[in-house]
VEXLUMNU-101726 format. One record per residue (C-alpha): x, y, z. Coordinates in Angstrom, 2 decimals. Layout:
<atoms>
((X Y Z))
...
</atoms>
This chain:
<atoms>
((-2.37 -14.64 9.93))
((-4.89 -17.26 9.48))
((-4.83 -20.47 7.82))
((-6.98 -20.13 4.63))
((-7.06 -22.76 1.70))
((-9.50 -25.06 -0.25))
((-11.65 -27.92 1.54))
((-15.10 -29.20 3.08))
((-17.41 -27.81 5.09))
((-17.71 -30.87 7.91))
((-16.24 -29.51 10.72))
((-16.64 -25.93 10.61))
((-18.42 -24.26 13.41))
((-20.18 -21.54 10.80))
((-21.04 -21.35 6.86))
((-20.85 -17.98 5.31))
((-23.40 -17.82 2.40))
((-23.20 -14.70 -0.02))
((-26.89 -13.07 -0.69))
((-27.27 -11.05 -3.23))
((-30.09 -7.57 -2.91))
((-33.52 -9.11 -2.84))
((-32.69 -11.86 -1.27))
((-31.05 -13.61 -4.12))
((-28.23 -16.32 -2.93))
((-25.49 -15.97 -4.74))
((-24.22 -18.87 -5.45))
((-25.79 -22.81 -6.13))
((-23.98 -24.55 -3.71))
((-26.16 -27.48 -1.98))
((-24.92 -26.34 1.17))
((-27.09 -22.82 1.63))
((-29.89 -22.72 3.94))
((-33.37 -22.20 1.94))
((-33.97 -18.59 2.58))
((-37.50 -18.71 1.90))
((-38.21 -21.39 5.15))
((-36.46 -18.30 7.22))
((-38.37 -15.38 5.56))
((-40.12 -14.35 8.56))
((-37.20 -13.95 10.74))
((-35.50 -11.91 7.56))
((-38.12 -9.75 7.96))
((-37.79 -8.87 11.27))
((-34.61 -8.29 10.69))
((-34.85 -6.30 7.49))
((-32.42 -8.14 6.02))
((-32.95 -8.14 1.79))
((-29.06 -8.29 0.84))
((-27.85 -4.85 0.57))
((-24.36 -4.42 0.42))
((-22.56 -4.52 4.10))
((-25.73 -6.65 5.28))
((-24.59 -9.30 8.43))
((-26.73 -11.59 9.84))
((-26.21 -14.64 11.71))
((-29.24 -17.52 10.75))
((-29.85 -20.69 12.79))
((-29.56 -23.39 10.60))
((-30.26 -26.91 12.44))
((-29.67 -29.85 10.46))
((-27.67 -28.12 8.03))
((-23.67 -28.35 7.31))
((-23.30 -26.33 10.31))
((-25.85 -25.59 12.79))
((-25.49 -21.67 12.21))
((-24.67 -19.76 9.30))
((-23.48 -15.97 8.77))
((-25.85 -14.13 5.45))
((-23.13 -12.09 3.81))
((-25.22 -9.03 1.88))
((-23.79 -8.15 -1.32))
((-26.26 -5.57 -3.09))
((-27.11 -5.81 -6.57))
((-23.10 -5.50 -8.54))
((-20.81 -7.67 -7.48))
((-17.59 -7.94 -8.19))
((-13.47 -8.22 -7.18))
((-13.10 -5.13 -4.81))
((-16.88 -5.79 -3.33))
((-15.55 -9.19 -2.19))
((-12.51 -8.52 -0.78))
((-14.50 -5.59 1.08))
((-17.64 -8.49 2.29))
((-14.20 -10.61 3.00))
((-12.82 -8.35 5.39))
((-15.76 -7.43 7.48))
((-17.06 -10.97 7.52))
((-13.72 -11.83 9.34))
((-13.89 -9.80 11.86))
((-17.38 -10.70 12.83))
((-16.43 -14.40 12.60))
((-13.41 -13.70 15.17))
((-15.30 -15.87 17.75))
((-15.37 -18.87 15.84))
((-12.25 -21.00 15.58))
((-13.27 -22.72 11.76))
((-15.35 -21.30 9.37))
((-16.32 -22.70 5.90))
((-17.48 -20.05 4.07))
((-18.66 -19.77 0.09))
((-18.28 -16.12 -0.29))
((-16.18 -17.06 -3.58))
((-18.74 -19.52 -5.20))
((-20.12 -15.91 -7.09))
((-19.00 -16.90 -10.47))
((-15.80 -14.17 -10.35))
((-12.32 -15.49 -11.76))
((-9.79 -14.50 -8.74))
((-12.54 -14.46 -6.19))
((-10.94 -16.71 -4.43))
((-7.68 -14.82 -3.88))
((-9.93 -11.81 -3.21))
((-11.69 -12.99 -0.62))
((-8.19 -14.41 1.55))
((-6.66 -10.85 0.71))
((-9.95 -9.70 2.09))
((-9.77 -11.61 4.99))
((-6.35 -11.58 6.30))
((-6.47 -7.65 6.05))
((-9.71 -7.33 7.55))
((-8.41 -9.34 10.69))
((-5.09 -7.53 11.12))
((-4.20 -5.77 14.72))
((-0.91 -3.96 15.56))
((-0.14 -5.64 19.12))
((3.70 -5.26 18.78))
((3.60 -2.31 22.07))
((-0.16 -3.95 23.46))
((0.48 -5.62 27.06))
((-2.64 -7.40 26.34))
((-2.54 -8.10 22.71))
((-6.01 -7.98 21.20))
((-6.49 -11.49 19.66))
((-9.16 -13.53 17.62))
((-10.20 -16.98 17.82))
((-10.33 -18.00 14.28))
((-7.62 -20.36 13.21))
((-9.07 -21.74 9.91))
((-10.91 -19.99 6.79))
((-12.26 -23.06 4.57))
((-13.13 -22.08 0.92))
((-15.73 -24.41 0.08))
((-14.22 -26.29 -3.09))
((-12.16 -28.42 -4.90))
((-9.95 -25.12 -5.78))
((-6.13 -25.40 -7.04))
((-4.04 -24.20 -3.92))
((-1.14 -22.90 -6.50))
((-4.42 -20.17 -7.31))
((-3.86 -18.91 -3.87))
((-0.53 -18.17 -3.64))
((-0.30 -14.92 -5.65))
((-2.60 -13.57 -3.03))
((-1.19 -14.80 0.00))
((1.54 -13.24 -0.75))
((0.04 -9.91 -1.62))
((-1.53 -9.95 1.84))
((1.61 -10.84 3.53))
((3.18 -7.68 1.92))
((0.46 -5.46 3.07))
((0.84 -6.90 6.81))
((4.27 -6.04 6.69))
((3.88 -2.67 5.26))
((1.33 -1.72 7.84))
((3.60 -3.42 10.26))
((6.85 -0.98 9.32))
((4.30 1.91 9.28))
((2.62 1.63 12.47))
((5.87 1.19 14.46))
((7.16 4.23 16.57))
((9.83 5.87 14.79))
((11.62 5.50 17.77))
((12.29 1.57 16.59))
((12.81 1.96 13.16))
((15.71 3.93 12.12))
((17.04 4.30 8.94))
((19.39 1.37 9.68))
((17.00 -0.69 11.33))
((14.53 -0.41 8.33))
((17.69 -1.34 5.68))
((18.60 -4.79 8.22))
((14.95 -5.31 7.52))
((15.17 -4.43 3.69))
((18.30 -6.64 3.54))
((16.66 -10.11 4.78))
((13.27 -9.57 2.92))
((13.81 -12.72 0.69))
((16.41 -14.45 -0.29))
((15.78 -13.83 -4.28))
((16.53 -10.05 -3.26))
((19.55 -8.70 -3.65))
((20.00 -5.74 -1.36))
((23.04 -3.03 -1.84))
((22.67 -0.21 1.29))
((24.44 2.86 1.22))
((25.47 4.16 4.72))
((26.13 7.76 5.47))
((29.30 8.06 4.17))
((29.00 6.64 0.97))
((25.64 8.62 0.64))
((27.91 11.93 0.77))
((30.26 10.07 -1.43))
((28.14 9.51 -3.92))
((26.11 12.63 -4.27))
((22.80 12.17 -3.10))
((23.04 15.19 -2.15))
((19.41 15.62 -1.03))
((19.29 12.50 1.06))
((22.78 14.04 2.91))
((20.63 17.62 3.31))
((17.39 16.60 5.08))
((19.24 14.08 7.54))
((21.82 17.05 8.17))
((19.44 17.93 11.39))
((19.17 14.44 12.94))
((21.26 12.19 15.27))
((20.58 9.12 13.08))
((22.47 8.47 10.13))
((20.64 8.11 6.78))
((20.45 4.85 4.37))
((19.67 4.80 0.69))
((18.44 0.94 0.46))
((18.59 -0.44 -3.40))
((16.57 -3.84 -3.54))
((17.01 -6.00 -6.96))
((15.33 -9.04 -7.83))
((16.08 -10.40 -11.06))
((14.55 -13.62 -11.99))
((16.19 -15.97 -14.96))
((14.16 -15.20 -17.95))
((12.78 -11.64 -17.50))
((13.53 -9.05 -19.83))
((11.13 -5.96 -18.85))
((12.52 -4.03 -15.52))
((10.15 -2.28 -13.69))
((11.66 0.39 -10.75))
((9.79 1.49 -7.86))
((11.23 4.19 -5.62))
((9.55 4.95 -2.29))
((9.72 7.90 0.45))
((11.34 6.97 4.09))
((10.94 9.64 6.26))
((11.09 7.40 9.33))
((9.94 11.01 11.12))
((9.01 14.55 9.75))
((9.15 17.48 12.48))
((9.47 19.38 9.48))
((12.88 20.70 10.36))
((13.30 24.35 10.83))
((10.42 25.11 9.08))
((8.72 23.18 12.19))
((5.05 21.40 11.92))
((2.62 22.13 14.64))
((2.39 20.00 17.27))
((-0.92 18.40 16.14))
((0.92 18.49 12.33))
((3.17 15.65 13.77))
((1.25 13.13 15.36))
((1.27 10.89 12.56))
((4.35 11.46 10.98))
((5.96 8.46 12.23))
((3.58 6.99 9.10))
((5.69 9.67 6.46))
((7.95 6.42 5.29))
((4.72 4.60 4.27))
((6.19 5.05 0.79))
((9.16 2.99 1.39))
((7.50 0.71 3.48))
((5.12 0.10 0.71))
((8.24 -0.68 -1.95))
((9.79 -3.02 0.82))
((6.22 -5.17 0.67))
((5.84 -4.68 -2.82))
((9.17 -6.55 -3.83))
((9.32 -8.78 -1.27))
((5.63 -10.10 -2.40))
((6.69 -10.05 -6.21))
((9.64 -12.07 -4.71))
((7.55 -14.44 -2.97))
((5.75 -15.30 -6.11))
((8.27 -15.57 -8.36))
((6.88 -12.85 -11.07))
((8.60 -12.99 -13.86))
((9.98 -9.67 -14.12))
((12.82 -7.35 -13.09))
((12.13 -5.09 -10.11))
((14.75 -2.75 -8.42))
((13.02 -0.88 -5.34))
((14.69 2.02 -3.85))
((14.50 3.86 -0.47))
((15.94 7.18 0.92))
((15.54 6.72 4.25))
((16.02 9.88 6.67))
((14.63 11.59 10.04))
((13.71 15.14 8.98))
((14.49 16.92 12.51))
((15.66 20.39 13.36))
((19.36 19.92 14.42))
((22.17 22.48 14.80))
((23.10 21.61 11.66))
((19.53 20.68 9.77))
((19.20 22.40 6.41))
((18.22 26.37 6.15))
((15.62 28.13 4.06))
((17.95 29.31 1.18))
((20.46 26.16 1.45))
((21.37 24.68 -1.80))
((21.76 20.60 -2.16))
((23.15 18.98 -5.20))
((21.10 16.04 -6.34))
((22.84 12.51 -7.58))
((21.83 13.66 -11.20))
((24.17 17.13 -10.39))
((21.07 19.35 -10.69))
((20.50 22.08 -8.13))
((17.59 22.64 -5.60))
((17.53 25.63 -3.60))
((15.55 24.50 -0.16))
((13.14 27.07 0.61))
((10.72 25.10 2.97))
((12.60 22.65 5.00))
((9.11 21.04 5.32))
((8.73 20.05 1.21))
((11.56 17.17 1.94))
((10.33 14.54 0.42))
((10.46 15.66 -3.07))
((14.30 16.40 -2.02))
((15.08 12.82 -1.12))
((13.07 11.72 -3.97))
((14.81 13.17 -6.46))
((18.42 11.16 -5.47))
((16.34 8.15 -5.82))
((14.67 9.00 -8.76))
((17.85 10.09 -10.46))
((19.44 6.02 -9.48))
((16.73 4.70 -10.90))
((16.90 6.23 -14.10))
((20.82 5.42 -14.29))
((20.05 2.10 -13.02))
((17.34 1.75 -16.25))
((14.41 1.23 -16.18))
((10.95 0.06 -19.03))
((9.04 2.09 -15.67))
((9.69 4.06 -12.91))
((6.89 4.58 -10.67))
((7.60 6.22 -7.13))
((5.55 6.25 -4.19))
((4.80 8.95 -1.35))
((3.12 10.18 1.17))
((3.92 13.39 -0.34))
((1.60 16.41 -0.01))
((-1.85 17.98 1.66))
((-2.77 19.43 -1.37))
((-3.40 16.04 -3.08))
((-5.53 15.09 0.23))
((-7.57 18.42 -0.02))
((-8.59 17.31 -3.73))
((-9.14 13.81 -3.73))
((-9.85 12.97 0.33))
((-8.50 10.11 2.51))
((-9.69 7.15 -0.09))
((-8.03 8.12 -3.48))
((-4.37 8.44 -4.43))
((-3.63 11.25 -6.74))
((-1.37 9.60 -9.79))
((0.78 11.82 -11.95))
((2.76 10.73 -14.99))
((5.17 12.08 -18.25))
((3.73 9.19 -20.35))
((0.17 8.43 -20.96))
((0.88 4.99 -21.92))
((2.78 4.49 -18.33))
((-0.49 6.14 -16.83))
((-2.30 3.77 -18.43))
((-0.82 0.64 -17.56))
((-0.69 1.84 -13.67))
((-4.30 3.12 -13.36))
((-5.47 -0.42 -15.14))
((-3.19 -2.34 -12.47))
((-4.49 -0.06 -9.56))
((-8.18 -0.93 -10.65))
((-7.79 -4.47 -10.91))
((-6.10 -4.70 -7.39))
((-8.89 -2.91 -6.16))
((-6.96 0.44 -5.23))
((-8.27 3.62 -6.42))
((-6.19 6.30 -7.93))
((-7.19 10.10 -10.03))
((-5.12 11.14 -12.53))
((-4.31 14.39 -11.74))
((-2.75 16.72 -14.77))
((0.73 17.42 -14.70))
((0.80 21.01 -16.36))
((4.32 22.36 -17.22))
((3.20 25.98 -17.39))
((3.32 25.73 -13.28))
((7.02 24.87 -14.03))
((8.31 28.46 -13.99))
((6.41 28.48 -10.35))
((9.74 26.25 -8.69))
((12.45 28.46 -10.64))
((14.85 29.62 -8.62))
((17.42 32.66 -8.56))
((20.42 31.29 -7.77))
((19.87 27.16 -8.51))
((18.39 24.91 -11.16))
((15.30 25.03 -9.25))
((13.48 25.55 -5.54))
((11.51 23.00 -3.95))
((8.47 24.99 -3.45))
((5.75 26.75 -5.96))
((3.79 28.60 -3.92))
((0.60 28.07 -1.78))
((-1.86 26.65 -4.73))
((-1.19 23.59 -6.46))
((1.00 21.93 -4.41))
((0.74 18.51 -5.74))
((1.11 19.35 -9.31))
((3.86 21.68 -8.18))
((5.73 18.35 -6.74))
((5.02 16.18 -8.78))
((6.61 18.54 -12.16))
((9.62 18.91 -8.92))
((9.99 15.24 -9.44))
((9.92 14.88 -13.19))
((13.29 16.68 -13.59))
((14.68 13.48 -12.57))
((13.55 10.92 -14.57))
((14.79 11.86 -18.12))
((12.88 10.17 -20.80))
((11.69 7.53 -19.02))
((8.92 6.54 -18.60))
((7.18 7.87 -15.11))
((4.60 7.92 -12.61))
((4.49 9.36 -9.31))
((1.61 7.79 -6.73))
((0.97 10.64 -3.68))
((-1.03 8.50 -1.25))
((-0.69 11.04 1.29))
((-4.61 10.54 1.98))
((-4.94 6.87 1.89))
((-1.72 5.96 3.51))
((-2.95 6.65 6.99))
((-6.98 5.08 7.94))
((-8.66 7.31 10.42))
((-11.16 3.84 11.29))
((-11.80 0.88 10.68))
((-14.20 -0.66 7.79))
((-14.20 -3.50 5.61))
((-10.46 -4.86 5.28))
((-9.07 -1.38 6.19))
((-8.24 -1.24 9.84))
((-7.53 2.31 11.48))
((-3.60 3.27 11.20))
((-1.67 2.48 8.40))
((-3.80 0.90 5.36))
((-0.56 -0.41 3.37))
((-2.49 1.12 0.47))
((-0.15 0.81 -2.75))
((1.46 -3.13 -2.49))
((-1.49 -4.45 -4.15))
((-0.87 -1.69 -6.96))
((2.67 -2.32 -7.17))
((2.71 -5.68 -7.64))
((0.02 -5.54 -10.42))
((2.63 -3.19 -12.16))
((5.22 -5.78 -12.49))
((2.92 -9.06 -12.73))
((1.64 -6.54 -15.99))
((5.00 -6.91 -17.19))
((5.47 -10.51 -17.52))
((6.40 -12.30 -20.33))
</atoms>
């Protein structure tokens, strides 16, 4: 990651000035080239300021000697920053300091948006690369007098997201179950980490957990993360998916089907970033983070279509579609949450197709028990720039899951499948308060744009940890 903070412009080797449509700069610094002495070559160029406009302007004499136009279009604001941010980096690679002033709009947090912005935007996955693909840019100068304490929030929100996408993108031939909870046990030294091997798994009764890693070779973990800061009195618990692999068991994917299913433990990868940023900045609030971690792989001894599990809260799921699994790990987590306690519960998963086919690869379909609860996560989502759909959570689907011989099955049916999931999930949260996050569209990028680079987007840390700073005192 690259160094980013407040300073001066002398030095830099490019200024990037923020144009609004119509050619209208946005912002008063003394610094800006005058646009109207370069209208000719704008012209040519057809450059007016729309939104996802580039152009590089030679600007001899000036605080640099060339300067980078940053279009904006006509509504600016956090989320169209961070965006400018992210593909302004990566067309500033070349460069080894830039001063830019895509902040100076007039936005409180613009700042902050535009490092998240940029340190996403710039992010590669060399771990496995012989050649690593690399950048020159060392140094990202925000133009300004600005407080470097009004940073650190964000720098550690983008830190989180660089790991997430980090633990997602890795072959889940390198990241077992035990490997991720060595990784979720040194996250930061505020966390307290408790991790529950195989055999304490059985001998606690997380049942589900035990059932979908009955088919692989590598033992399960359930990972519990706590950070409790002195002070805080509002707990906030985030539970997150970790199927480190999903052949789908005996109810086998196609081939095609699991291609990117080393990216099904987004979920938990996503709860690992989200405390260890909340950590990082010292938020004020109680967070416990949880993560069944499993393969789900066809063994001699994997679970069967009509196989019963107990969960930890002793309720019953008959397992008619070895491939529904993470609703069956979810639900031991979900049920040590709720015993743990909890002001919110909000879990996390790359969960279904069904919420993909309705809301496509950008959106994350939310579902919740308590409107208030959906409230307070949809406003956190917006302001960290994430989008989510609340999607209705109907109980007259609920006699769609019952089951002959259990308490229920983990299937519905063909139609509905992410409603049908989600109302799985609620039988484990009692009366608290609850909202599940299926991100199973915008977990995984298909390309690159703005600050979203093509693999795993990290998508829900920046939510997350705008749930807890909401709880604050």
């Amino acid at each position: 990651m690259i160094d980013i903070g407040f300073g001066m412009a002398d030095g830099a080797d490019l200024l990037v000035v923020p144009v609004l449509a119509d050619r209208v700069l946005a912002t008063d610094s003394d610094l800006v080239p005058d646009l109207d002495s370069l209208s000719a070559f704008l012209d040519v160029k057809d450059f007016s300021g729309k939104k996802g406009q580039n152009l590089f302007v030679a600007t001899p004499g000036g605080v640099t000697n060339e300067a980078l136009l940053v279009g904006l279009g006509s509504e600016v604001d956090l989320e169209s920053i961070r965006r400018a941010a992210g593909s302004t980096a990566r067309s500033i690679s070349k460069y080894g300091t830039v001063a830019t002033l895509l902040h100076d709009v007039g936005l409180d947090g613009a700042a902050g948006a535009v490092l998240i912005g940029s340190q996403l935007g710039l992010y590669e996955f060399n771990e496995y690369r012989s050649e690593p693909k690399t950048h020159n840019l060392q140094s990202l100068v925000l133009v300004g007098d600005g407080d470097p304490a009004d940073l650190a929030e964000s720098a550690a929100v983008a830190r989180g997201v660089v790991l997430a996408r980090d633990l997602t993108n890795r072959p889940a031939a390198d990241k077992s179950p035990e490997a991720l909870a060595e990784i979720a046990s040194s996250l930061h030294e505020a966390v307290v980490v408790t991790v529950f091997d195989e055999h304490e798994i059985a001998e606690k009764g997380f049942g589900g957990l035990a059932g979908v890693n009955a088919g692989a070779d590598r033992p399960a973990r359930m990972v519990v993360m706590e950070y409790r800061p002195d002070g805080a009195t509002a707990t906030v618990a985030f539970v997150g998916k970790g199927i480190v692999f999903d052949s789908g068991g005996l109810s086998i994917k196609p081939a095609a089907g699991m291609e990117p299913m080393k990216t099904d433990m987004a979920g938990a990868a996503v709860v690992m970033a989200a405390v260890r940023a909340i950590a990082e900045a010292g938020l004020r609030v109680n967070v416990i983070g949880i993560t069944p971690l499993t393969e789900n792989l066809s063994g001699g001894s994997a679970l069967k279509p009509g196989d019963v599990v107990r969960i930890y809260n002793g309720k019953t799921m008959e397992i008619l579609n070895t491939d529904a699994e993470g609703r069956i790990v979810l639900a031991d987590g979900l049920s040590l949450a709720t015993e743990m306690g909890a002001d919110l519960i909000v879990d996390i998963a790359t969960l279904t197709g069904t919420a993909k086919a309705a809301l496509g690869t950008d959106i994350g379909a939310l579902f919740t028990t308590n409107e208030d609860a959906g409230e307070r996560v949809l406003a956190a989502a917006q302001s960290a720039g994430e989008k989510f759909w609340e999607l209705p959570l109907d109980t007259d689907y609920r006699s769609l899951f019952e089951s002959d011989i259990a308490d229920m099955k983990n299937t519905g049916g063909r139609w509905g499948g992410a409603i049908i999931a989600a109302l799985i999930l609620a039988e484990f949260v009692d009366d608290t308060p609850w909202v599940h996050l299926d991100v199973a569209g915008p977990a995984r990028a298909e390309k690159t744009e703005h600050y979203i680079t093509k693999g795993a987007s990290g998508f829900g840390v920046r939510t997350l940890f705008s749930v807890a700073a909401s709880f604050e005192d």
